[in-house]
N, C-alpha and C positions, 0 to 999 in steps of 0.2 A: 562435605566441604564445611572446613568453620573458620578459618583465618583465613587471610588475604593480606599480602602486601599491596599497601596504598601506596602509588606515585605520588609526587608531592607537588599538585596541581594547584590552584588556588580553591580548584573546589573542592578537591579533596581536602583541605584546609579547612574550609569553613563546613564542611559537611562533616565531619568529627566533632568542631564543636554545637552543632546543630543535633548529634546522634547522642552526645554525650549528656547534652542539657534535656533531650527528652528522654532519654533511657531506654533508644532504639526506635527504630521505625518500619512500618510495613516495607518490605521491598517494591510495594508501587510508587512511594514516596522518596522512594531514593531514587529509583529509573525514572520518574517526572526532573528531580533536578538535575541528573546527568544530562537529561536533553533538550530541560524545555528552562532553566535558571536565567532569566532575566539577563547576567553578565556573564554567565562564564557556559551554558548549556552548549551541549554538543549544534542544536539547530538553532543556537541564537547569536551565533558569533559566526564575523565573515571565514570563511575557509572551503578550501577544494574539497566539494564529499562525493560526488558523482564525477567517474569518468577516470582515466588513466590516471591522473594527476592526483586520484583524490582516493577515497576508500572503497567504494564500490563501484558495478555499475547497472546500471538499470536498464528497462528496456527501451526505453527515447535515449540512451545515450549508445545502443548498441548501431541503429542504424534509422533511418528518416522514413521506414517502409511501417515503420511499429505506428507511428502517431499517421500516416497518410493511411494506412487501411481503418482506425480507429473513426477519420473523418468521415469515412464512406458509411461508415456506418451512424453516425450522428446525420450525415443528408436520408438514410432510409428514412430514419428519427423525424427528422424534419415532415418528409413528406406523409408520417402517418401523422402526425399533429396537423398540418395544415396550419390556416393563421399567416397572419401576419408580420409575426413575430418568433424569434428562437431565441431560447437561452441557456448560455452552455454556463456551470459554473465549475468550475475545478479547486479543490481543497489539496494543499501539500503536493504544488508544481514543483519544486523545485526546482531548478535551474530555470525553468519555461520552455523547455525543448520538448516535451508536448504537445504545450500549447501553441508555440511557433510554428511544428508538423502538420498540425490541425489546420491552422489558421494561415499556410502555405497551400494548402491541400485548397482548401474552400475556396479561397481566394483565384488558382486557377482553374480547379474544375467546376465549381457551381460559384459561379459572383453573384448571383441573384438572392443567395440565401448568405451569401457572406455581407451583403450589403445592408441585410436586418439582421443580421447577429450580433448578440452583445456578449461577451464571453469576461466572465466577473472570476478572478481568483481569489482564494481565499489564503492567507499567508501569514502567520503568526512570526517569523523572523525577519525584520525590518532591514539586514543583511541580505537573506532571498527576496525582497521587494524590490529593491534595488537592481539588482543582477537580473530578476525577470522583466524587470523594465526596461534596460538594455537590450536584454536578448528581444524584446517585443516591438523595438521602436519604433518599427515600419509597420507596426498594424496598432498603432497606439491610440486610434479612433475607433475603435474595435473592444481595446482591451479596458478594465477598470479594476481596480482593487477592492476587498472590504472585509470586514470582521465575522467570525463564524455565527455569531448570531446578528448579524447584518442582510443576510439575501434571502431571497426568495423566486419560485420558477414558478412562473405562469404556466409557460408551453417552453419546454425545453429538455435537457440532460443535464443531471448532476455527475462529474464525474472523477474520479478518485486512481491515482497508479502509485503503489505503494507507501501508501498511506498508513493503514489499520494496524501492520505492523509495528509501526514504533509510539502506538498507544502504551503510555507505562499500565503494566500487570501487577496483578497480584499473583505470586509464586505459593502454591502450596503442599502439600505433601499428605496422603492418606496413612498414619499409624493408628496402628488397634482399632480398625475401623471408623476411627474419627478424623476431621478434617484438621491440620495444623496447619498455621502459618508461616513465612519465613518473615523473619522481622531482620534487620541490617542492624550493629550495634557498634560501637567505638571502642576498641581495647587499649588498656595499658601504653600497649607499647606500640602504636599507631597503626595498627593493623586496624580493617574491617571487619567483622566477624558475624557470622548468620545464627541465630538462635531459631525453631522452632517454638511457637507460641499459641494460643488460642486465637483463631479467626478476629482481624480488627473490628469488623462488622459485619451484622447479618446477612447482610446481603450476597459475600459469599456461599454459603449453604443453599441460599432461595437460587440464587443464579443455578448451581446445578439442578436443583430439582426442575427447576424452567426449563433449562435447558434437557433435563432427561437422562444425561452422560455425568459421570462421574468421573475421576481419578481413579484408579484399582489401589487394592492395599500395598503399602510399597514402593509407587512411584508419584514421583515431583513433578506438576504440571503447572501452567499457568491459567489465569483465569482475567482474561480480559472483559472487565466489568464495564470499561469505559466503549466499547463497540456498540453494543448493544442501544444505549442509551442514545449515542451519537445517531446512527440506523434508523431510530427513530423519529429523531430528531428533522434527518433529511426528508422522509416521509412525512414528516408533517408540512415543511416548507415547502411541500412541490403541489401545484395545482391539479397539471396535466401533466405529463413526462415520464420519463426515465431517469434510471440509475446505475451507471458502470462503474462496478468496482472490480479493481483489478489487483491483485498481489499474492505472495504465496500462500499455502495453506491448505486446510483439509475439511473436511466434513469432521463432526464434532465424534462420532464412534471411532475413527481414525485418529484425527489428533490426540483422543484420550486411550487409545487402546494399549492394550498389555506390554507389546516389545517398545514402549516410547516410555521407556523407565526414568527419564533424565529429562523429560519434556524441552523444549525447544529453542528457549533463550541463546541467543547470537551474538558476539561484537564483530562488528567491522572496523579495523584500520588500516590504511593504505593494503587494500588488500588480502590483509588475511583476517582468521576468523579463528574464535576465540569462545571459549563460553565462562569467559573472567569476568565480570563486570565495575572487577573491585580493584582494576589497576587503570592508569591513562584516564580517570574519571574526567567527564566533561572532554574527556580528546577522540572516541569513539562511539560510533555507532551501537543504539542497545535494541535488538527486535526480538520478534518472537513469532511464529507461525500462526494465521488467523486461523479463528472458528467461523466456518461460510454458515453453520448451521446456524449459531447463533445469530447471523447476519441476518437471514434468511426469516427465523422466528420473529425477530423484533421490523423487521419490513412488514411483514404479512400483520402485525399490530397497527402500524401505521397507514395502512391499506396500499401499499405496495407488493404486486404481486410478481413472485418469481416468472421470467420470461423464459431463461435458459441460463444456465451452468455449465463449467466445464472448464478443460485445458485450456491453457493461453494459446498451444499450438492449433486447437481445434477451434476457436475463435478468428486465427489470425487465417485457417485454410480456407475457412467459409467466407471470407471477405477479401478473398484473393491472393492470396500471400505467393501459390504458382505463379500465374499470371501475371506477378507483379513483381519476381524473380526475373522469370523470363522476357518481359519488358527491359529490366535496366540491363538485364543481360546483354540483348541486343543494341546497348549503347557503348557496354565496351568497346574499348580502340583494342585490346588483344585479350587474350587466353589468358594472359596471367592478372589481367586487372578483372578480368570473369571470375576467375577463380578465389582470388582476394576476397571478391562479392560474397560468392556462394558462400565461404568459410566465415564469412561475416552473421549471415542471416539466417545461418543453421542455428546458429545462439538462441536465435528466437522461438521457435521451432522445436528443437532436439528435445528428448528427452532425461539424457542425461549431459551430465558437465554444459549444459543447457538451460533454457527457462521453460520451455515447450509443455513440460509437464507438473513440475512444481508448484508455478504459478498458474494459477486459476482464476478468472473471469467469472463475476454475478450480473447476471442482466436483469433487472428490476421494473416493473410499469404501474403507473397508477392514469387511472382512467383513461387507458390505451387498449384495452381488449385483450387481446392473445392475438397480436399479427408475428407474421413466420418470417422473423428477423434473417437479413443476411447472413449474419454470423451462426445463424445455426444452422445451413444449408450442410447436408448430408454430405461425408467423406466420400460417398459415393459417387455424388452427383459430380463430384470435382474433376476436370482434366487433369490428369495426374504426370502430363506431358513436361513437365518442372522438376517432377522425385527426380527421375534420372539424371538431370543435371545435378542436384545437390550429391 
């Protein structure tokens, strides 16, 4: 790839002259302004991005069973902390239809712990502040806002649903055994165009050796420098508690491994999916598949200790997801509003054309022990009296 037609967006505008006056930029520098630019960024302007209407959808916009079994597992939370206090805080809600689930959930099944929770989000688009305020009105004695380096968890859960993803990467590429950059540059004749260059900074080289995985000769991967660091970060801000992160991704031997020659980079717009980043700037979504390993490495620095990993489906079965099929089931008025159901909540679930397996779950604890979390309750153990419905 070396040219690109640019839409003639206003940031594609000023990001030519921004490209031009520096003589090209790392491509983590351009994927930060596509999403996060003050006036024109993909997450910083109002607009439909979740849900029919909008570019993707996630899994709190799939069905209300995603954020109600999530709950259930923040009350275990709850009750191995003890105290008289919980704190849930959420970074990159977007819409608040998580937090809404949750805080629907708690509210009818345990008030007691809904009535000391303080549940703090973290929101960097003053456009999704607005909108989750809306959607939160009726638990607006509950909810509060504030800056990422604002909060801190006594006794609680920090917790994240596709988040990590649309951290801007660094894209690089292994030739003749050495590591190259991609840098983004302004042409002639208003095109984009990718040059291959000497790593911007060391810290790419160090991050693989840290991490242990590499890129192979030959193929273009990405390197999320910014997880790590963040990962850390949450670990150090938690007293007592937990950590759920939840969104796609791999282990780092997988994500980097041989047949992933083109590494992972995404657009979303209304729906479809692209691996262009250099047209509709600033009008679509830009991600990339996370490294859990690296997750996992820089937690275990900050003394947060892996609890369990794994599928989102293998998450959501262990904390009821049958059970809670065949509950709303039994509320249908007929078969075909059953059915509707079921085709709904296999999204969650499935493995493929699905989120079931894709997406992956980190369960994290720091000064919690090793207790034998719901969600990790054996496929075994499970009444499986639901498969046959779906």
């Amino acid at each position: 790839m070396n040219t690109f037609p640019s839409d003639i967006t206003p940031l594609a505008a000023e990001l030519r002259e921004r490209l031009a006056a520096a003589g090209g930029l790392p491509f983590a520098e351009f994927m930060a302004a596509c999403l996060y630019h003050p006036q024109y960024g993909y997450y910083m302007t109002p607009r439909e991005r979740i849900g029919k209407a909008g570019d993707f959808f996630t899994s709190t916009s799939v069905h209300a069973v995603f954020g109600r079994l999530v709950a259930r597992q923040l009350m275990q939370m709850s009750e191995l902390l003890g105290g008289d206090i919980f704190q849930v805080v959420e970074q990159g809600a977007g819409e608040g239809h998580l937090a809404l689930d949750i805080l629907e959930t708690l509210a009818s099944e345990a008030p007691e712990l809904y009535a000391r929770l303080t549940y703090t989000l973290i929101e960097v688009g003053p456009a999704s502040r607005d909108r989750q305020a809306r959607t939160l009105a009726a638990h607006a004695a509950r909810v509060a806002w504030c800056a990422a380096d604002e909060w801190r968890i006594d006794a609680g859960c920090f917790l994240s649903n596709e988040l990590v993803d649309a951290f801007p990467v660094h894209v690089v590429e292994k030739q003749s055994g050495e590591l190259r950059e991609v840098y983004v540059a302004a042409r002639a004749d208003g095109t984009f165009g990718e040059e291959l260059r000497g790593p911007s900074t060391p810290a790419l080289t160090e991050h693989f050796k840290w991490l242990g995985v590499a890129p192979v000769e030959g193929n273009r991967a990405e390197a999320n420098l910014a997880a790590p660091v963040w990962m850390r970060q949450v670990g150090e801000r938690i007293g007592r508690g937990f950590v759920i992160t939840i969104d796609y991704g791999y282990p780092a031997a997988e994500l980097y491994a041989l047949h992933r020659r083109t590494g992972t980079l995404l657009c979303y717009r209304q729906h479809q999916a692209d691996d262009d980043p250099y047209t509709a700037v600033g009008e679509k979504d830009i991600t990339t598949h996370v490294d859990f390993t690296a997750l996992q490495q820089a937690g275990d620095e900050a003394g947060l200790t892996t609890l369990w990993f794994g599928e989102q489906y293998r998450f959501l079965l262990g904390l009821g997801f049958f059970e809670e099929l065949l509950r709303l089931q039994a509320c249908c008025a007929d078969e075909r509003e059953a059915r509707a159901l079921r085709m709904t909540l296999k999204n969650l679930i499935l493995p493929e054309q699905g989120m079931g397996e894709t997406f992956k779950v980190l369960v994290q604890g720091k000064g919690v022990g090793a207790p034998a979390l719901h969600c990790a309750r054996p496929i075994s153990s499970i009444p499986m009296t639901g498969l046959a419905a779906l």
